[in-house]
C-alpha positions in Angstrom: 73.2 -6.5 25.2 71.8 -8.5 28.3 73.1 -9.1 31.3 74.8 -5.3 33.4 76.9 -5.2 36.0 76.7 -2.1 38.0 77.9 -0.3 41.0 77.9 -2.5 43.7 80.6 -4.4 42.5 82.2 -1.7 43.2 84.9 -2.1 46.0 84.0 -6.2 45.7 85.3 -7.1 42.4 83.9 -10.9 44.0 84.9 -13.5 41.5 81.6 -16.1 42.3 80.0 -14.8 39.2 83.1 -15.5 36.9 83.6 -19.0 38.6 79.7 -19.9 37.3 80.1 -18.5 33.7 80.3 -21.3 31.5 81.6 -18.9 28.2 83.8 -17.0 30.7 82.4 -13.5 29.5 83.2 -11.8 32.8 86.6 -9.8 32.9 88.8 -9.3 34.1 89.0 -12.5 35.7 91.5 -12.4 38.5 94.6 -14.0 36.2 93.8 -11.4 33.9 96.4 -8.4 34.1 94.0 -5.8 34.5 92.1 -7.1 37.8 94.1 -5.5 40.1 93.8 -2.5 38.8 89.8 -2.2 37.6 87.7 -0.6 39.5 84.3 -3.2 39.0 84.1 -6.6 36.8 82.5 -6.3 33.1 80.5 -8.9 31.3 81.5 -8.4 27.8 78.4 -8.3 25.3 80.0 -10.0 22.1 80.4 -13.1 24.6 77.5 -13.6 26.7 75.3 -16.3 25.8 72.0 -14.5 28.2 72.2 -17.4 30.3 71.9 -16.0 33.4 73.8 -18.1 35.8 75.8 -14.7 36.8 72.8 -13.2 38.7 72.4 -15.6 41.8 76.2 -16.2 42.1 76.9 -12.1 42.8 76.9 -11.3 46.7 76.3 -8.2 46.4 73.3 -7.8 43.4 75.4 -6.0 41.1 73.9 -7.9 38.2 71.0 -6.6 36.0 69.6 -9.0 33.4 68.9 -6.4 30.9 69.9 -2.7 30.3 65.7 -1.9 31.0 66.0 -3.0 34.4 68.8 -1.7 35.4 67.9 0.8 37.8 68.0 4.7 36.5 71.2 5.9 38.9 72.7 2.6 37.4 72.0 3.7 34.0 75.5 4.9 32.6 77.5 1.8 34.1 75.4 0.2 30.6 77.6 1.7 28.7 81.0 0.6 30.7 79.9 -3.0 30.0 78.8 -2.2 26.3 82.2 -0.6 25.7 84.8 -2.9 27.4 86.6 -5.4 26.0 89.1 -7.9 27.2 92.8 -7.6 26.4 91.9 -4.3 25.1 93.5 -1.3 26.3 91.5 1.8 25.1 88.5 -0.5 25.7 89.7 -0.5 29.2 90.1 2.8 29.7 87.1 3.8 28.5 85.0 1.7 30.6 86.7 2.8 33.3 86.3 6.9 33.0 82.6 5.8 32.7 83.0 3.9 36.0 84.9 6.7 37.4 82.4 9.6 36.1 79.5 7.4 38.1 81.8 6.7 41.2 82.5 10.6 41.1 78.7 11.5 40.6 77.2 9.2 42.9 79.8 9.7 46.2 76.5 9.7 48.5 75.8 5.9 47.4 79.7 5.0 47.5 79.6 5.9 50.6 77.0 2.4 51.6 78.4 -0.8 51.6 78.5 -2.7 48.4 76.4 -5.6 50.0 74.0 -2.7 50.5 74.1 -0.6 47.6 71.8 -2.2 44.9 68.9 -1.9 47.6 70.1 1.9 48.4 69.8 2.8 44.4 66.1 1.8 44.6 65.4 4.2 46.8 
């Protein structure tokens, strides 16, 4: 697994990094049924060709290029991307009570703007 996406997508669920994937590996994408009701995108790990155009598109820094540089408050948001899968319902789910367990265990950094919170975690 490669590429993370972590909390700051939170509350942005901004599409530029979908829009620059050329294997379309993040989800959901916005004409996906489930966008509107995720909490944060995915990058799914079976389809991700490491190329790394994601990273520079994301506003907000919300993309790690490798589960080891992810930062440590960041760390349980590797399993929500190793676990979701498109078009998969129980897939779904589970990523999501991951997300939801972080959101819940992390209320202080919630709390900071997305556009802010990838430089708040390094603290």
């Amino acid at each position: 697994m490669a590429f993370i996406i972590t909390d700051p997508c939170i509350g942005t669920k901004d599409a530029a990094c979908v829009d620059v994937c050329p294997v379309d590996c993040i989800h959901p994408r916005k004409d996906e049924p489930e966008f509107a009701t995720t909490t944060m995108l995915y990058i799914h790990p079976e389809e991700c060709i490491d190329c790394g155009a994601c990273v520079p598109a994301c506003p907000v820094a919300a993309i790690y290029d490798s589960p080891e540089s992810t930062p440590p408050s960041q760390k349980d948001l590797v399993e929500a991307n190793e676990v979701y899968r498109a078009s998969d319902a129980a897939a779904f789910a589970a990523a999501e009570a991951i997300v939801q367990a972080h959101v819940a265990a992390h209320a202080d950094l919630m709390a900071v703007a997305p556009a802010e919170r990838a430089a708040a975690h390094a603290k």
